[in-house]
C-alpha positions as CSV (number, residue, x, y, z in Angstrom):
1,X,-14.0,-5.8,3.1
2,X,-15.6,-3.0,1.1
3,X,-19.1,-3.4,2.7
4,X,-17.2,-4.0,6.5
5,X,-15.8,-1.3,6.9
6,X,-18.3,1.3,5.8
7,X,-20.4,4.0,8.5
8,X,-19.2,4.0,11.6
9,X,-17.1,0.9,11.3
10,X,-14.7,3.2,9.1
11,X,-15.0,6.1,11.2
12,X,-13.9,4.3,14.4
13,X,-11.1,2.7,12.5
14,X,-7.9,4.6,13.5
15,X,-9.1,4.7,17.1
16,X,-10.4,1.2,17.3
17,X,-7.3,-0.5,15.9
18,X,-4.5,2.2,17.1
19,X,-2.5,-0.3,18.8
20,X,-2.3,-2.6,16.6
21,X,-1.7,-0.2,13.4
22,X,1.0,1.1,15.0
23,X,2.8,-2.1,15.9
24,X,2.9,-3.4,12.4
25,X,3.1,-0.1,10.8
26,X,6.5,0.4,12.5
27,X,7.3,-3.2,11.5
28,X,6.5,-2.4,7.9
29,X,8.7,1.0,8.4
30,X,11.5,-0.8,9.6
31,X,12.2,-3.1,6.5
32,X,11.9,0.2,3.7
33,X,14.8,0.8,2.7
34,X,14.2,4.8,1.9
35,X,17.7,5.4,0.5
36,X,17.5,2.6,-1.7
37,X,14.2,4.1,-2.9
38,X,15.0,7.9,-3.5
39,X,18.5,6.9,-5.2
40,X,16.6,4.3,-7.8
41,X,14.0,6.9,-8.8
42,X,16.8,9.6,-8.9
43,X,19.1,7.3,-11.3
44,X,15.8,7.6,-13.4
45,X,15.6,11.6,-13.1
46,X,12.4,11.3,-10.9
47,X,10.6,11.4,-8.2
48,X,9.7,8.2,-5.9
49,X,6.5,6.8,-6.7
50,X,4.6,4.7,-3.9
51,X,1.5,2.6,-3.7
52,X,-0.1,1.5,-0.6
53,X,-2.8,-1.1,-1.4
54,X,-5.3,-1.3,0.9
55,X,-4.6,2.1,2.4
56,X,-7.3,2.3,4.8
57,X,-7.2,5.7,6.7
58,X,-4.0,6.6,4.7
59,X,-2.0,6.3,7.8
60,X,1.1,4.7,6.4
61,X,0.6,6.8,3.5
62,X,1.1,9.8,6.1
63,X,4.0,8.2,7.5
64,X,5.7,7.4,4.0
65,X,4.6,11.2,3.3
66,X,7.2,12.5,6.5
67,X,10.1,9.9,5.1
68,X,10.2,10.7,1.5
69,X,8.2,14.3,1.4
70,X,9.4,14.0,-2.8
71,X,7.4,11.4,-3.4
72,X,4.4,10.8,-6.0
73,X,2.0,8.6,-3.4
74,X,-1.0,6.2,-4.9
75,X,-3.7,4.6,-2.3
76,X,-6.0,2.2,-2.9
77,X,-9.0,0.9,-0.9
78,X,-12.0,-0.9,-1.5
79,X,-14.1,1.2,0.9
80,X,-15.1,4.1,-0.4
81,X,-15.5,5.3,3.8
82,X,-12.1,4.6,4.7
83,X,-10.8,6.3,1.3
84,X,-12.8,9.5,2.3
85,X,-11.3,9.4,5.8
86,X,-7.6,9.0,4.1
87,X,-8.3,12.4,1.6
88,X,-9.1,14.3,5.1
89,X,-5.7,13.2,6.8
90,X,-3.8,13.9,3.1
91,X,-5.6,17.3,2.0
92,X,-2.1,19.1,1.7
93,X,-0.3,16.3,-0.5
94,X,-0.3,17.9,-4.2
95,X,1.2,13.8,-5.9
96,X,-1.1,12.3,-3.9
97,X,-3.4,9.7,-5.9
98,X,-6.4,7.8,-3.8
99,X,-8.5,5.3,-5.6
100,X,-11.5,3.3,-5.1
101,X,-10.3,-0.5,-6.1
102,X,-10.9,-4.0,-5.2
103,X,-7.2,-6.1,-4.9
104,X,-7.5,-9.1,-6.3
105,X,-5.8,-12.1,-8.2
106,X,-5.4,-11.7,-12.1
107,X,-3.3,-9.1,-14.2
108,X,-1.8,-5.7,-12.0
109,X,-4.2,-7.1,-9.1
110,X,-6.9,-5.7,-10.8
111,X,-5.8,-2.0,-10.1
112,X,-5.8,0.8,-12.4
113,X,-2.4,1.0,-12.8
114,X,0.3,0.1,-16.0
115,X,3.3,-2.1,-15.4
116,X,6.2,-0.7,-14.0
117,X,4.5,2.2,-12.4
118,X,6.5,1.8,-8.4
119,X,9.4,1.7,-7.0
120,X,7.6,0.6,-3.5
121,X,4.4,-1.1,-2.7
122,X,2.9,-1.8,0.4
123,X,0.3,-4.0,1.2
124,X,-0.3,-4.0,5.2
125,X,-3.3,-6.0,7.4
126,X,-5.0,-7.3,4.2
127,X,-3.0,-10.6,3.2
128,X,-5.2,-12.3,5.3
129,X,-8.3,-11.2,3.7
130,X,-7.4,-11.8,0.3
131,X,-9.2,-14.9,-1.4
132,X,-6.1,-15.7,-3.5
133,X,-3.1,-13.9,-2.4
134,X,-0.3,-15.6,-3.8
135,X,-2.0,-14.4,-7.6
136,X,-2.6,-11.4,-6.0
137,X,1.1,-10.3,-5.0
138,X,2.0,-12.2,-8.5
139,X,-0.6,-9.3,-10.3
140,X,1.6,-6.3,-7.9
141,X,4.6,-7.8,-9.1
142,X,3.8,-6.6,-12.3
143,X,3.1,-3.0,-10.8
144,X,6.7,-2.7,-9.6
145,X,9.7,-1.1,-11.8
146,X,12.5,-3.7,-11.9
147,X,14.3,-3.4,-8.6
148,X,11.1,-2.3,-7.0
149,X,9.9,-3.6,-3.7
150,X,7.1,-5.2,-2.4
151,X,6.5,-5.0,1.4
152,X,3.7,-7.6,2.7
153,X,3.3,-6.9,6.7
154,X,-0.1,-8.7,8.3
155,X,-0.9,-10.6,11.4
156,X,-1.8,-14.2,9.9
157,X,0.5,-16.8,8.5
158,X,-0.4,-19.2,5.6
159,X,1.2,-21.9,4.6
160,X,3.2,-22.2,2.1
161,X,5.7,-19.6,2.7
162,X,5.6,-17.2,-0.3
163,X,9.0,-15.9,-1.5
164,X,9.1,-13.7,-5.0
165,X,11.9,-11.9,-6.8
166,X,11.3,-9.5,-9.5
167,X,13.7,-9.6,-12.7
């Protein structure tokens, strides 16, 4: 995906596949449970802290911004393009955190984060794409405090049917 969307590919992103991101953006929306969210990190004397994995654009990232403005926000992307794109839409965030890293299977997904680093992850339009996704959402399992949530939205089914609990 990193060398896909690159150039004008990534530029013409957002406008390209508007439509579409917005359908399953307010799908992922709908199932965040933003009170839940805000009233675990305060229990813990902190702020939220959010990670949207494959952030693209930085679209939901924006939209999780508007919900939960006290929020410590992470992004990561494996274009470099798209990433660029996302710190022009996000200049005014002070806790915002975007990073150049490839999801994969393995320990924390491969991403430059500790365990128990986020209350919510998100992970839209890439299951598809990953090569091993069911070790991959294992590895952002790790990522997420206990009671943390993991939100998977994308277009394509596999089989089997992937179900995980955490703690």
């Amino acid at each position: 995906m990193s060398a896909y969307y690159r150039g004008r590919r990534a530029q013409s992103y957002d406008q390209r596949w508007r439509n579409f991101t917005q359908l399953t953006l307010e799908e992922t929306l709908a199932i965040i449970d933003i009170e839940a969210i805000g009233h675990h990190a305060m229990e813990h004397q902190r702020a939220p802290r959010l990670l949207d994995v494959a952030c693209g654009t930085g679209v939901l990232l924006s939209l999780l911004h508007e919900r939960i403005p006290t929020a410590s926000l992470s992004g990561v992307d494996a274009s470099r393009d798209m990433l660029m794109q996302a710190r022009q839409r996000l200049p005014a965030i002070s806790s915002l955190r975007l990073e150049h890293a490839i999801v994969g299977p393995g320990e924390r997904a491969g991403l430059p984060f500790p365990p128990d680093s986020f209350d919510l992850i998100t992970c839209t339009n890439v299951l598809h794409d990953l090569a091993d996704p069911v070790n991959t959402i294992a590895g952002l399992r790790l990522l997420l405090v206990p009671e943390g949530r993991l939100v998977i939205e994308d277009y394509a089914r596999r089989s089997p049917a992937v179900r995980l609990q955490h703690r």
